[in-house]
C-alpha positions in Angstrom: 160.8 75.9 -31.5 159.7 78.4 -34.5 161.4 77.4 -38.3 163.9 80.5 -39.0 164.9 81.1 -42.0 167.7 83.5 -43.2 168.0 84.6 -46.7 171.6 85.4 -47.0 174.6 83.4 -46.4 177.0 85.9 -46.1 178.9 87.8 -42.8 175.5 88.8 -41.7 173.3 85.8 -41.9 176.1 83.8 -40.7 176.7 85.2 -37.8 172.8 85.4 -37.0 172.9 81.6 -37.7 175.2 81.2 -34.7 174.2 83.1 -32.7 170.7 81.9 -32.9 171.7 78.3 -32.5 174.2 80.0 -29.4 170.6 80.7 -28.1 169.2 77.6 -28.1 167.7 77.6 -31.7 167.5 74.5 -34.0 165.4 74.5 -36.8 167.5 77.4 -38.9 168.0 77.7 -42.1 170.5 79.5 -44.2 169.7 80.1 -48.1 173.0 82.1 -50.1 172.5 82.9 -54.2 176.2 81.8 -54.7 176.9 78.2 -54.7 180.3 79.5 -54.0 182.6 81.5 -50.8 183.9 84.1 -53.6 186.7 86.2 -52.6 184.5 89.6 -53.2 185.5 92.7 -51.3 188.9 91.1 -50.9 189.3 92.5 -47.5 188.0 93.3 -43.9 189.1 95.2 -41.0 187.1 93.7 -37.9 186.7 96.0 -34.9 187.1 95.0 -31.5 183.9 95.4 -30.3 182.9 92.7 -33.8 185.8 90.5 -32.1 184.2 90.3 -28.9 181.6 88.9 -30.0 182.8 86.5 -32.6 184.9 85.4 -29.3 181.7 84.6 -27.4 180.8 82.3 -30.4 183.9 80.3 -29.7 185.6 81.7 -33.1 188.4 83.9 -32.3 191.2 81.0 -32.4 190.3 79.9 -35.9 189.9 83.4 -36.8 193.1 84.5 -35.5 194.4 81.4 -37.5 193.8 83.4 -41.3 194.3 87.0 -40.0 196.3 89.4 -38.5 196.0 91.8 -36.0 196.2 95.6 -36.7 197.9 97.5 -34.2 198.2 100.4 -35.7 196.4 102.8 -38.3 198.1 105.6 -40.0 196.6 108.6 -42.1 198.9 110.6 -44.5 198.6 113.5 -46.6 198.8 113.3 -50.4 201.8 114.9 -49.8 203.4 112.1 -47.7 203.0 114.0 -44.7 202.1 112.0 -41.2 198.7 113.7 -40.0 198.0 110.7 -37.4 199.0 107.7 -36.1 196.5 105.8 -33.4 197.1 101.9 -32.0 194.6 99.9 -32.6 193.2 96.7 -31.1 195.1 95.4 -27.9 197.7 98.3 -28.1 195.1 100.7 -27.7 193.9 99.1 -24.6 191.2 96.9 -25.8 190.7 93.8 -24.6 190.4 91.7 -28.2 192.4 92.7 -30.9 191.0 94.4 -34.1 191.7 91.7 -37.1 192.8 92.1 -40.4 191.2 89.3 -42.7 190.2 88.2 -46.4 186.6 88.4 -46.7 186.4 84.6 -48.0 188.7 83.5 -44.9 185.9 85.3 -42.2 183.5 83.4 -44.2 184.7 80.5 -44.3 184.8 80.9 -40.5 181.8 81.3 -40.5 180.6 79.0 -42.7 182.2 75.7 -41.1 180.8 76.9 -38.1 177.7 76.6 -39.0 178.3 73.5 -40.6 179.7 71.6 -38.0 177.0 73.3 -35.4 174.0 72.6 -37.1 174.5 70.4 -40.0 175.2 70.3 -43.5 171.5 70.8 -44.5 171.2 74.2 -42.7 173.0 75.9 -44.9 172.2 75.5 -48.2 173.7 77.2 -51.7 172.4 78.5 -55.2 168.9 79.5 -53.4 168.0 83.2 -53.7 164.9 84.4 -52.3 163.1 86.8 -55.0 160.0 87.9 -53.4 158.3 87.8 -49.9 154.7 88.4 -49.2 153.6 89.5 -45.3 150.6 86.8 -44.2 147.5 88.3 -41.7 149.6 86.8 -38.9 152.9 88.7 -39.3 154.3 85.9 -40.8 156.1 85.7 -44.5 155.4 83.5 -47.9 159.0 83.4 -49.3 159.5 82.9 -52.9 162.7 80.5 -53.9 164.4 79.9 -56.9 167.0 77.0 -56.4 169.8 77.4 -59.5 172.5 74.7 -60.1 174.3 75.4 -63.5 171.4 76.5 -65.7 168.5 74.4 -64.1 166.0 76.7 -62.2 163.1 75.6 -59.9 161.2 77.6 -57.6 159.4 76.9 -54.4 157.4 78.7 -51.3 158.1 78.6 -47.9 156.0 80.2 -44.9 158.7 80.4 -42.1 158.1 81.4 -38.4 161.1 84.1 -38.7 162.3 85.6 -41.9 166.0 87.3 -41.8 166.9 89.2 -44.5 170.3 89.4 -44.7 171.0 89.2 -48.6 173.0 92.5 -49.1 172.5 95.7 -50.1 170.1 94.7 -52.8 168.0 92.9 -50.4 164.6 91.3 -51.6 163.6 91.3 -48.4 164.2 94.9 -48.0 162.4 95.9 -51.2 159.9 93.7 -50.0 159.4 95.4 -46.9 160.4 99.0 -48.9 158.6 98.9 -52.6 159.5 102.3 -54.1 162.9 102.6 -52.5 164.4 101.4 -56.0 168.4 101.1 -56.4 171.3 101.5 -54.1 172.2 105.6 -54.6 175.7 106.1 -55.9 177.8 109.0 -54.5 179.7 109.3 -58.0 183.0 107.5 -56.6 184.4 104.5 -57.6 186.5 101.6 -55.5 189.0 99.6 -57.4 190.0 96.7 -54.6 192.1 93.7 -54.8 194.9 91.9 -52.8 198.2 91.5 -53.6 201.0 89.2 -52.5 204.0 90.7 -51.8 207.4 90.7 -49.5 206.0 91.5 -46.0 208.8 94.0 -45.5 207.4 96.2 -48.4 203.8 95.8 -47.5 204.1 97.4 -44.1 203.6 96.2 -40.2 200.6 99.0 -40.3 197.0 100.2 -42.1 197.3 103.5 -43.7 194.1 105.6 -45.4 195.9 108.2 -47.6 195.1 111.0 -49.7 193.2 114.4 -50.2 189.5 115.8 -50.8 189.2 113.7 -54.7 191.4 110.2 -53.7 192.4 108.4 -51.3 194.2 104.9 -50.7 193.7 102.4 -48.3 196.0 99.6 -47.6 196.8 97.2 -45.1 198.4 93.3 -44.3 195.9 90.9 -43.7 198.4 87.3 -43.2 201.4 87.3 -41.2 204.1 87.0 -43.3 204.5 83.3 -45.2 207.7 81.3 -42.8 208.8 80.0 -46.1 208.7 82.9 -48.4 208.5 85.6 -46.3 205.6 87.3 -48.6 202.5 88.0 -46.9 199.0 89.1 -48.3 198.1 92.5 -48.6 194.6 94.5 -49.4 194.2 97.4 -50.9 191.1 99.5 -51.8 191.4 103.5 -53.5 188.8 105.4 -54.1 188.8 108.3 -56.5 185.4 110.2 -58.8 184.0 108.5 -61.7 184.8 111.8 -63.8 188.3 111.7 -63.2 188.5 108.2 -65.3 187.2 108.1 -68.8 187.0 104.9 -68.9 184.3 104.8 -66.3 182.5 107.6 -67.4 181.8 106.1 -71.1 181.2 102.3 -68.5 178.6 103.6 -65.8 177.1 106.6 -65.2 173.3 106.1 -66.2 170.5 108.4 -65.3 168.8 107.4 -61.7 165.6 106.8 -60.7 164.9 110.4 -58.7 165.9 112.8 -60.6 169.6 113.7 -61.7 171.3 110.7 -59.3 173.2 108.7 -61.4 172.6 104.8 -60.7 175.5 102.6 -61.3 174.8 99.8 -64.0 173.4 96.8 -62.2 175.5 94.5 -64.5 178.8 96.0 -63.3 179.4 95.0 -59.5 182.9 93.7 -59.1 183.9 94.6 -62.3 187.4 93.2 -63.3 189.6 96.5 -64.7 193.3 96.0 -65.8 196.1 97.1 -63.5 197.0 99.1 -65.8 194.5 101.4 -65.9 194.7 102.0 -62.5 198.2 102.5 -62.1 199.1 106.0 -63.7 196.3 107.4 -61.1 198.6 106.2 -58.4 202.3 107.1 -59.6 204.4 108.7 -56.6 201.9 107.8 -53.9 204.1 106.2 -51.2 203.8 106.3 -47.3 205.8 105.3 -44.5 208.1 103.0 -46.9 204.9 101.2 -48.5 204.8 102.1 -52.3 200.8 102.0 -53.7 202.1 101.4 -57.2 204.2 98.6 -56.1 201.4 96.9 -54.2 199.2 97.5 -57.1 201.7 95.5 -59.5 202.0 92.5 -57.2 198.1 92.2 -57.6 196.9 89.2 -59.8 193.3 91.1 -60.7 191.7 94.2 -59.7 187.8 95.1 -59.5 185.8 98.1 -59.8 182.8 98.7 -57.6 180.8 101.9 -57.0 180.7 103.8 -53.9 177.1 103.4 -52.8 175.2 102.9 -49.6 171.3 103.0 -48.3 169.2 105.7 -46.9 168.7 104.8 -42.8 165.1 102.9 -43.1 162.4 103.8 -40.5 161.4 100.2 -39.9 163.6 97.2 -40.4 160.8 94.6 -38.9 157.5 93.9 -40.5 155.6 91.3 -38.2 158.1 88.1 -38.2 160.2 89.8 -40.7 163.2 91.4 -40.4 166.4 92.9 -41.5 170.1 92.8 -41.1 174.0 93.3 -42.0 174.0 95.1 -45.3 170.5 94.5 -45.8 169.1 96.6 -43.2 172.3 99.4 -42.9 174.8 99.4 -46.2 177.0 102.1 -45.7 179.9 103.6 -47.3 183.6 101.2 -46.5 184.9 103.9 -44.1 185.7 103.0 -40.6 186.0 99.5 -40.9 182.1 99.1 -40.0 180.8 97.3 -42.4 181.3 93.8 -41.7 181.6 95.0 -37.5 178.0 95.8 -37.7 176.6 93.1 -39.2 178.7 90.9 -36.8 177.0 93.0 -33.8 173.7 92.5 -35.6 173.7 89.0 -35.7 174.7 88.6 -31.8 171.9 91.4 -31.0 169.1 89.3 -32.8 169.9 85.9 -31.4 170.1 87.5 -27.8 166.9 89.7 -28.4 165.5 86.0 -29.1 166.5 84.0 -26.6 164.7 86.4 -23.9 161.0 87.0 -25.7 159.2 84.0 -26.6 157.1 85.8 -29.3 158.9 86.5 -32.0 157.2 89.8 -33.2 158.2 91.1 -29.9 161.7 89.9 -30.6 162.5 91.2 -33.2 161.3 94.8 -32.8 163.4 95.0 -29.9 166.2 94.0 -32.0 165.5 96.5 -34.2 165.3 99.0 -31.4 168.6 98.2 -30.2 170.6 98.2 -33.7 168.6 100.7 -35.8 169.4 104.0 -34.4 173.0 103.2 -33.6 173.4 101.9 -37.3 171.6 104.8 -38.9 174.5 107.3 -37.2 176.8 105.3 -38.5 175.4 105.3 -42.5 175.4 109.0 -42.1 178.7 109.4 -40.3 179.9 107.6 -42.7 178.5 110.2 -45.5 180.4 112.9 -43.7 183.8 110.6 -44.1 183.8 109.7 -40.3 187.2 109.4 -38.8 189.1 109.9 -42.5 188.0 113.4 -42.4 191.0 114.4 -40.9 192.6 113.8 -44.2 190.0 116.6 -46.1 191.0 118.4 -43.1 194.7 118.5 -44.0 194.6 119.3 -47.5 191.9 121.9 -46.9 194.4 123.8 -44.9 197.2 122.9 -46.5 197.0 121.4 -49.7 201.0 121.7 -50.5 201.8 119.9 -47.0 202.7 120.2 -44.0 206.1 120.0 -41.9 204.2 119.5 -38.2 200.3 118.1 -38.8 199.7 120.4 -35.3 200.4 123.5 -37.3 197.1 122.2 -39.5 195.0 120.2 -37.0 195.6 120.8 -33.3 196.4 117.6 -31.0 192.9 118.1 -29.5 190.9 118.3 -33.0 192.3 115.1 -34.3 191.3 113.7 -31.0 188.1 114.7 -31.3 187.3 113.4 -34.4 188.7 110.0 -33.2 186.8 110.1 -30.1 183.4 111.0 -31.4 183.3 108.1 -34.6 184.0 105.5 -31.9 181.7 107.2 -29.2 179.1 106.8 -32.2 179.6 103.2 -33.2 180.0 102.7 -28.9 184.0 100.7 -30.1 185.4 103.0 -27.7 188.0 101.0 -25.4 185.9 101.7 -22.5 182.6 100.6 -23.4 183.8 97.3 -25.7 185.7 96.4 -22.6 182.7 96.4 -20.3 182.0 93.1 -22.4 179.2 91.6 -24.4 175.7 93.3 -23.5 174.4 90.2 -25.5 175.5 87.9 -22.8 173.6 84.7 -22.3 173.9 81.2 -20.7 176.9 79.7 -22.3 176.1 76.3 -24.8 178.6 74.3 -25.7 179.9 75.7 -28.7 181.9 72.5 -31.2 
């Protein structure tokens, strides 16, 4: 029974953790920097194809327990035009539902999960691994540094398996990557947070809204509270970093490769005031649901750049290998982020289960996920299925009376149909089920 260990303790190397143990795997390990389930991303849009899986781990009733399902997705012209409205989840025949949730709430999913499936000393906070050396044998020499408050110790391990699934600035990846250097930024910023608010002003639907400079995304992600009838609500809007002066004079620093600006490492999840967001957004309402009104409900609000990773040629490096944002960080469009790295985990405890040496393993894994990911990240850089919104105000930036005058019935389809045939969440093939099938364990 090899010693896995998984650097990472977030959707990711969750996920990987149960679904290893869902294999018949014991001695796993899961190391997470935080000592803390931090609320950061505020929220997730889970795909069914994500679901079906987190179904097979026996999660979907605790799941369904802190989220809400999203049944229908809307995008709208600046203008407050309608260009498309699709169901989503079980109304668009799926078999599982696509889930709106707080990041923290999936996590803590997750989390107790593991927990209660393989004990309180498999996963195990304030331990970031800083450095990984490959051994002759394929295997790894993993550098630790254990933190609680300011007290620091490090410590080696040599594990059978090595996971790296600690984000987009992975040590395992740079590991495995030396000269890739920082995450590049495509000059946009996000500014997320959630908001509580009447359920009857926050919508019954997700809506991604906008032209070719910003665009708003927001969505429920409780069902509304019995007692006060609010329910909570996330929000993410994305416009350039030279359309704020504030952000310019904060972030924009020269790269490493040439003229690419890098964002300032110090300034992930940066808190910004309301405030300053707010006079971007005046007048920008959609189907009833008022951005500026969301935004004022907000407690806090964060600022994060719009970055992603170039699609790596190798993920796996003997006993070594990647996943989640790790492996495949993308850009938040199409609600794949957290999907993939829910497929990945369920691909690399099924990949496994079947090949006894885990080498063999784990570059089948990679063969399965890599290419499939790697469309994604660059779909993704060509806006995916929210190009329909460029679309619109490319052809008519005033507005529109009838979207069909704009984009024909057949385009729009198109683009639909081809983002899902891409990321294989088409109805059809998620409702063939789980191709990571395997001899069900009793799952606590």
């Amino acid at each position: 029974m090899p010693q896995i260990l998984i650097a990472g303790g977030g959707i990711a190397g969750l996920t990987a953790a149960l679904s290893l143990h869902a294999a018949g795997f014991e001695r796993i390990t899961v190391v997470e920097a935080v000592r803390e389930n931090l609320p950061v991303g505020a929220g997730l849009n889970i795909m069914p194809n994500a679901v079906r899986e987190l179904d097979a781990l026996g999660l979907l009733d605790p799941l369904e327990e802190r989220a809400v399902r999203t049944r229908e997705l809307r995008y709208y012209h600046r203008s407050g035009a309608l260009i498309s409205r699709e169901a989503r989840g079980l109304d668009a025949g799926y078999h599982w539902p696509q889930l709106s949730v707080a990041r923290a709430e999936l996590q803590s999913v997750l989390a107790e999960a593991v927990v209660r499936r393989l004990g309180r000393a498999a996963l195990v906070p304030g331990v970031r691994v800083t450095g990984v050396d490959t051994l002759p044998d394929g295997g790894a020499r993993v550098q630790l540094e254990h933190r609680d408050g300011e007290q620091r110790a490090r410590t080696c391990l040599e594990p059978d398996v090595l996971v790296g699934a600690d984000g987009i600035r992975s040590a395992v990846r740079a590991a495995l990557n030396p000269r890739e250097g920082a995450p590049p930024w495509n000059g946009m910023l996000v500014w997320r947070g959630v908001s509580r608010m009447p359920a009857a002003a926050a919508g019954e639907f997700m809506f991604i809204a906008g032209d070719d400079r910003q665009k708003a995304v927001v969505y429920p992600m409780t069902e509304p509270d019995p007692m006060t009838g609010d329910t909570l609500v996330n929000w993410a809007l994305a416009i350039p970093a030279d359309d704020v002066p504030e952000a310019r004079a904060a972030h924009a620093t020269r790269g490493e490769r040439g003229d690419d600006r890098a964002y300032a490492y110090g300034d992930w999840n940066r808190p910004v005031p309301v405030a300053q967001i707010l006079p971007y957004y005046e007048g920008w309402e959609f189907g009833g649901v008022s951005v500026p009104e969301v935004l004022k409900a907000a407690d806090a609000a964060y600022e994060y750049p719009m970055v992603d990773r170039e699609p790596l040629e190798r993920w796996t490096l003997g006993r070594t290998t990647l996943i989640g944002d790790a492996a495949h960080a993308m850009y938040p469009i199409g609600s794949n982020g957290a999907t993939q790295s829910i497929v990945d985990g369920r691909a690399l405890g099924y990949a496994m289960a079947l090949n006894p040496d885990p080498a063999v393993a784990l570059a089948l894994y990679e063969a399965d996920r890599r290419p499939a990911t790697a469309e994604l990240q660059r779909a993704n850089r060509r806006l995916g299925p929210e190009v329909v919104i460029n679309l619109a105000h490319e052809r008519a930036p005033g507005g529109f009376a009838d979207v069909h005058d704009v984009i024909p019935p057949d385009e729009l389809a198109r683009i639909a149909a081809r983002y899902a045939a891409t990321g294989a969440f088409d109805p059809q093939t998620v409702n063939q089920g789980s191709p990571y099938r395997l001899t069900p364990r009793s799952l606590p």
